[in-house]
Every structure is written in C-alpha cells, then in structure tokens.
C-alpha positions as CSV (number, residue, x, y, z in Angstrom):
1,X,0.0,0.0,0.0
2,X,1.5,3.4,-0.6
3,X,0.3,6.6,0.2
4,X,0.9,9.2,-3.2
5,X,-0.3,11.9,-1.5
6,X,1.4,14.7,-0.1
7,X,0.2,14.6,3.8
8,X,0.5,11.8,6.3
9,X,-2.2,9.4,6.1
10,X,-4.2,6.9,8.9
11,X,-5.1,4.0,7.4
12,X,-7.6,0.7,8.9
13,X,-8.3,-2.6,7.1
14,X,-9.7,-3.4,10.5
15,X,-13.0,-4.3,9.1
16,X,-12.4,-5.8,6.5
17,X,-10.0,-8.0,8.3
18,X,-12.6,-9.5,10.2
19,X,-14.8,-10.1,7.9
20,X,-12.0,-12.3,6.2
21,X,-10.9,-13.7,9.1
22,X,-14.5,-16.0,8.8
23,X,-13.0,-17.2,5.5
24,X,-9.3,-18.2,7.6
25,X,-7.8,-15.5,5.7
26,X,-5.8,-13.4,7.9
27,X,-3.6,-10.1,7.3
28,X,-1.2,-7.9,8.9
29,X,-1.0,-5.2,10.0
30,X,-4.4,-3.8,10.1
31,X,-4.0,0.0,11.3
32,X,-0.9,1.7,9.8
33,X,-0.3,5.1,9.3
34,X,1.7,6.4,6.1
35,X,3.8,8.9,5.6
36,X,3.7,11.1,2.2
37,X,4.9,9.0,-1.0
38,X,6.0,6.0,2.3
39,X,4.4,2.7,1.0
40,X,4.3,-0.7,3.4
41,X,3.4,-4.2,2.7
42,X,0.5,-5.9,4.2
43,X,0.9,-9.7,4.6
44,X,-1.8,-11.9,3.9
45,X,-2.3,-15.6,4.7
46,X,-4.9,-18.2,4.5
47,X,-5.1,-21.3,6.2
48,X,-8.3,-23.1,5.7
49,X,-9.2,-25.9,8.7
50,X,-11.8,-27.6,6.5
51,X,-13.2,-27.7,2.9
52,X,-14.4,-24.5,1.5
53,X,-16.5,-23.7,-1.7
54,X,-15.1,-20.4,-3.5
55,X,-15.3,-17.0,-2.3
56,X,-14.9,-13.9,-3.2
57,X,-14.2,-10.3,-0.9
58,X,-13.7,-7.2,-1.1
59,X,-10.8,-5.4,1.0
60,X,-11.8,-2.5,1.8
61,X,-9.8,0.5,3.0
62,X,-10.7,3.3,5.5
63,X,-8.7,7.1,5.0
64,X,-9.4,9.9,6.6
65,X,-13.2,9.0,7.1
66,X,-13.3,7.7,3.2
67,X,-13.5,4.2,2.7
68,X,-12.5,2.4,-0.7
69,X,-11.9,-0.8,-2.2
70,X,-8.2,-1.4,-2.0
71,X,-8.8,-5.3,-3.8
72,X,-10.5,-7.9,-4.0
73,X,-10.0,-11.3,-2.5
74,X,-10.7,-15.0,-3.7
75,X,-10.1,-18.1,-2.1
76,X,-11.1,-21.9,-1.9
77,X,-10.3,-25.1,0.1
78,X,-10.3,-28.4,-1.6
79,X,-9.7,-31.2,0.4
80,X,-9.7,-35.3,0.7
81,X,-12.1,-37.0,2.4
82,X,-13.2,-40.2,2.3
83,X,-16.7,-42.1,3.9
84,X,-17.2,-45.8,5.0
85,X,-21.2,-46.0,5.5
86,X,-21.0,-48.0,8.7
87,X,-17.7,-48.2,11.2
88,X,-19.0,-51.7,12.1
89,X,-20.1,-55.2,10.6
90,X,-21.5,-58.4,12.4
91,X,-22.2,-61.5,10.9
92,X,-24.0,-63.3,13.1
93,X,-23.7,-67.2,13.9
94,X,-21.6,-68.5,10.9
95,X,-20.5,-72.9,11.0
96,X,-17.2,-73.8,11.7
97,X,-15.1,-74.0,8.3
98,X,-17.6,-72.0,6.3
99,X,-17.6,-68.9,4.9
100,X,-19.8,-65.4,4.3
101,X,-19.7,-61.8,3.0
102,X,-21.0,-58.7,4.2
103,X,-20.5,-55.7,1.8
104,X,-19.8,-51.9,2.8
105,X,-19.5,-48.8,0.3
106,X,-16.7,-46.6,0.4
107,X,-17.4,-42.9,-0.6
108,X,-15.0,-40.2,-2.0
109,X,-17.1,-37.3,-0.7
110,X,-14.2,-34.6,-1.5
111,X,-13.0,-32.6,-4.0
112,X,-9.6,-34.6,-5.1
113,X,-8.6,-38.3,-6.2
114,X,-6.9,-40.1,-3.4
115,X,-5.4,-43.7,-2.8
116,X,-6.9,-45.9,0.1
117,X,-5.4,-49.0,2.2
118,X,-6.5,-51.4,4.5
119,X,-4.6,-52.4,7.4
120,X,-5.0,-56.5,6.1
121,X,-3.1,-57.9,8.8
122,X,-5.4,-56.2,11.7
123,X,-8.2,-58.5,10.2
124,X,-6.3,-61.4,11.8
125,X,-7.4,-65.4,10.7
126,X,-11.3,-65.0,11.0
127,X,-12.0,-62.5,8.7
128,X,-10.1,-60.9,5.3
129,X,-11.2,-57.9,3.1
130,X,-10.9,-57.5,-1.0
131,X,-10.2,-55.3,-2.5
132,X,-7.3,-54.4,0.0
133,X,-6.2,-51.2,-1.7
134,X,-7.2,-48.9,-4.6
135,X,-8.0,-45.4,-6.1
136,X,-11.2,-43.8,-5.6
137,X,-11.8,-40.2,-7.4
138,X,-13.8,-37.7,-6.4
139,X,-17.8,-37.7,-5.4
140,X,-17.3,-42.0,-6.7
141,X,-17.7,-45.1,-4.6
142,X,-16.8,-48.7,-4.6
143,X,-18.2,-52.0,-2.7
144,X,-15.8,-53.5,0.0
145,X,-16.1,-56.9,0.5
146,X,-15.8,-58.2,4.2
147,X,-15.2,-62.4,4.4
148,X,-15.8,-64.3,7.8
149,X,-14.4,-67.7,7.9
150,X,-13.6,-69.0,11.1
151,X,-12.1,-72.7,12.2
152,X,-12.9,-72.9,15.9
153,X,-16.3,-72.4,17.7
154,X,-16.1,-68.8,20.0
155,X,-19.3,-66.8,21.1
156,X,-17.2,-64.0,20.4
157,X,-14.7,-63.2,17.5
158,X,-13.8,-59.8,16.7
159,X,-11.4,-57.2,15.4
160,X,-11.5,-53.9,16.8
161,X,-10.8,-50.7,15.2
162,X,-9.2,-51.6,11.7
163,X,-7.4,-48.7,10.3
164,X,-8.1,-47.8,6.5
165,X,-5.6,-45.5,5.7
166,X,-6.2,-42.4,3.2
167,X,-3.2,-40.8,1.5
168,X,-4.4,-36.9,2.5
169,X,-6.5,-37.8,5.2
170,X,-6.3,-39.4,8.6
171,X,-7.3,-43.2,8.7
172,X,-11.1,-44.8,9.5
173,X,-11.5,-47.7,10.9
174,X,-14.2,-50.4,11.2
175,X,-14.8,-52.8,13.7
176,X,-15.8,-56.4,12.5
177,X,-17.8,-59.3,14.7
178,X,-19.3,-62.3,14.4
179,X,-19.6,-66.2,16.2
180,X,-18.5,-69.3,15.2
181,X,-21.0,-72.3,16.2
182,X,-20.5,-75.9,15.4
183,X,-23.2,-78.2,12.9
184,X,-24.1,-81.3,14.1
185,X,-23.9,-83.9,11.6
186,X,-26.5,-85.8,9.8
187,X,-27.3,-89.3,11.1
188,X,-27.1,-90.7,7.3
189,X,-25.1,-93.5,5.9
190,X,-24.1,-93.8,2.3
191,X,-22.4,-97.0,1.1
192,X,-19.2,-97.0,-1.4
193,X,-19.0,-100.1,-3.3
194,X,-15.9,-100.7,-5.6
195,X,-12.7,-102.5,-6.8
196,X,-9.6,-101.2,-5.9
197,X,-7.9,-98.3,-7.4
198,X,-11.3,-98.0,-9.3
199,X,-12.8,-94.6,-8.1
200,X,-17.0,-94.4,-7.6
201,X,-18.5,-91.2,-7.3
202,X,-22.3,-90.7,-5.4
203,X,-24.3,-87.7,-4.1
204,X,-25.0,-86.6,-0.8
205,X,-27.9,-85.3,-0.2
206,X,-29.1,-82.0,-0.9
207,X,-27.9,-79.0,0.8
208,X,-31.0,-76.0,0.8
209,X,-30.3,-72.3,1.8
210,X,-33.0,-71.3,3.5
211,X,-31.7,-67.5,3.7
212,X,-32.3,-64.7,1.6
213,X,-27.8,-64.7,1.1
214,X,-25.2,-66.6,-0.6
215,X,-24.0,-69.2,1.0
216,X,-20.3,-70.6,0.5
217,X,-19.5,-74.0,1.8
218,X,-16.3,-75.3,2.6
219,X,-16.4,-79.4,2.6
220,X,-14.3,-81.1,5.3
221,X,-13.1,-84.1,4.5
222,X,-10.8,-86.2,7.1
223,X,-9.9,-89.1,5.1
224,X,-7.9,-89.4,2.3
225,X,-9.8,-92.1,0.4
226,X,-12.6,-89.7,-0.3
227,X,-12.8,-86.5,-1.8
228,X,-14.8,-83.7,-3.0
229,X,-15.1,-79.9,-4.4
230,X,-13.2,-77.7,-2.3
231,X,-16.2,-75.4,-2.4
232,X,-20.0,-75.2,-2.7
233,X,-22.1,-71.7,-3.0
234,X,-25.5,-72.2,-2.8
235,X,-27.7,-69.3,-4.1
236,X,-31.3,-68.3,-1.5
237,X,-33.8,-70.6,-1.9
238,X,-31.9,-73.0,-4.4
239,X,-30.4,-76.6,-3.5
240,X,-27.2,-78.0,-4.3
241,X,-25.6,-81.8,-3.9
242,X,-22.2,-82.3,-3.3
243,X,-20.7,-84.9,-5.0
244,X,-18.3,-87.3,-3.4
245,X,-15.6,-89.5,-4.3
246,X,-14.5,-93.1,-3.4
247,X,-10.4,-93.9,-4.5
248,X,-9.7,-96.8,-2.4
C-alpha cells in the first residue's frame, strides 16, 4: 500500500479483516499510518481448517473518514475426504469351516482423487477384506467386500478398530464381529461299493439355503480315500448336492 499523497495518512483494514478472518484469511497489520509517498506491505495468509466452496471479498480500506476498495480477494479449500457407510459389521452365527460376505461402500465425498489401504493384517485369521487397496476419485464409490471364515467355535470373535488409511487424510476404521457355532452332523449313511484303485462317485444329499444370502461352503473331508469340491455356494432358496468320491 503506498500513500501518493502529499500529507501523512491513517489507514484501517480493520474491518475488513474481520470479515475475512471467517474465511481463515488473515492479514497484517491492520491500522498503519503512512507517511507522504511512504508505501508498506500488508501480509496476507490463509489457512483453511476444513473444505471451502469459492469466495470472493472485497478489502476495503478506510482514509481519513473515506472508505474504498483497495482489492479484491478470492479463495477456496479443496480437500480429501473419504466415507465408509457404517464403522461396524456383524455376521451373526456362521458354522465352523464356512464362509460369508458382508459388503460396505466406500465414498470419496471430497474434492480430489486419493489412494486408500486397509490395514489386512489387523483383520487377523477369522475374517479378510478385498479389494485391500485402490484409487477412488472424487464424489465415486466402490463395494468392500468383508469375508468371515472362522475354524474354531467362540461366542465372540472380533477385530476392533481396523485402520483404512487415506493418503491426504487421517485413517477410518471399522470394527468387525461375528460367532463361530458348530453343525451337528447328519445321522445318514451312504455306502461306497468298488474294486480297488477303481474310483465311484455318489451324491449326498441335498444342501437348501433357507436365507435370503449366498452361502459358500467349505467341505471337510478327514480321510484321504474320499474326496470332493473344495467349495460349494448355494444361491437363497436354491439346493445344491455335493458330489463325493471313493479312491480306495
């Protein structure tokens, strides 16, 4: 600011300062006085604390009881920020040696592009997550896919606080439950009948999801004459055999 006149001049930006100061757009100093053809530099910074759409100010100066526009200001905040619709999933009870999916979206609500990565070890042995990194631009989404597949009956497995870390951002986490019960087996026989080294193949009976999900089924077999598919999914309402095998 310099003052071409030939008389000292008293000079405020006070107001407009803090009317700016709502926008995190501070400058200094804000009452100076000038001496004829003196000039002085105001210092101006902005530091935004969240996102901010664009603005635009006038600075305003007040001399000798006359107030002018000295310039005009503009300013915006983009920023990253990225949303998980819920910070927890539970699965319910889930059989010993199976496995199920819940889903959850992840939301780039923010103005920029970021990468994303889940902490995959913090899901420990009962549960695993795909995709396990990625790329998400702005105002898109994606489905995360979270799998429960525990070994050992517990009332009670869980994994607390599993960090999701945004480049940009700080990290969210999500919290993950769900028990492990045991199925008792069927009281049916089935009969293999065949020479050795000469494999037979039957069909146990049907399995039926009565739920309104996908099941995946994970055989166990503990013998080594027999064997099966290493998997079975089993759409709601539909009915699949599994097929097993005889190699004596």
């Amino acid at each position: 600011v310099k003052n071409n006149s030939p008389v000292m001049a008293q000079c405020s930006i006070l107001q407009s300062v803090m009317r700016l100061e709502g926008w995190d757009l501070h400058i200094r100093p804000t009452e100076f006085l000038l001496k004829p053809r003196d000039s002085i530099d105001l210092e101006m910074s902005y530091a935004p604390s969240n996102r901010m759409l664009p603005f635009t100010e006038d600075l305003k100066i007040e001399v000798a009881g006359i107030t002018r526009t000295l310039m005009v200001v503009n300013g915006s905040a983009v920023g990253v920020e990225l949303k998980l619709d819920s910070d927890m999933v539970f699965f319910g009870a889930v059989v010993a040696h199976s496995r199920t999916v819940r889903r959850v979206q992840l939301e780039n609500v923010g103005d920029i592009g970021t990468k994303w990565r889940w902490n995959a070890d913090g899901f420990g042995p009962e549960f695993s997550v795909s995709p396990a990194e990625g790329f998400l631009n702005p105002h898109d989404e994606t489905t995360i896919e979270i799998f429960f597949h525990p070994s050992h009956v517990n009332d009670d497995l869980r994994r607390d606080n599993i960090a999701l870390f945004v480049e940009g951002a700080d990290p969210l986490f999500l919290t993950v439950t769900g028990i492990c019960v045991s199925q008792e087996p069927k009281e049916e026989t089935i009969t293999f009948t065949t020479p050795v080294r000469v494999p037979v193949t039957q069909q146990i009976p049907a399995i039926k999801n009565t739920s309104d999900a996908t099941w995946t089924l994970i055989p166990v077999i503990d013998n080594e004459f027999w064997s099966g598919p290493p998997t079975l999914e089993i759409l709601p309402g539909q009915e699949v055999a599994c097929e097993l095998t005889y190699r004596p």
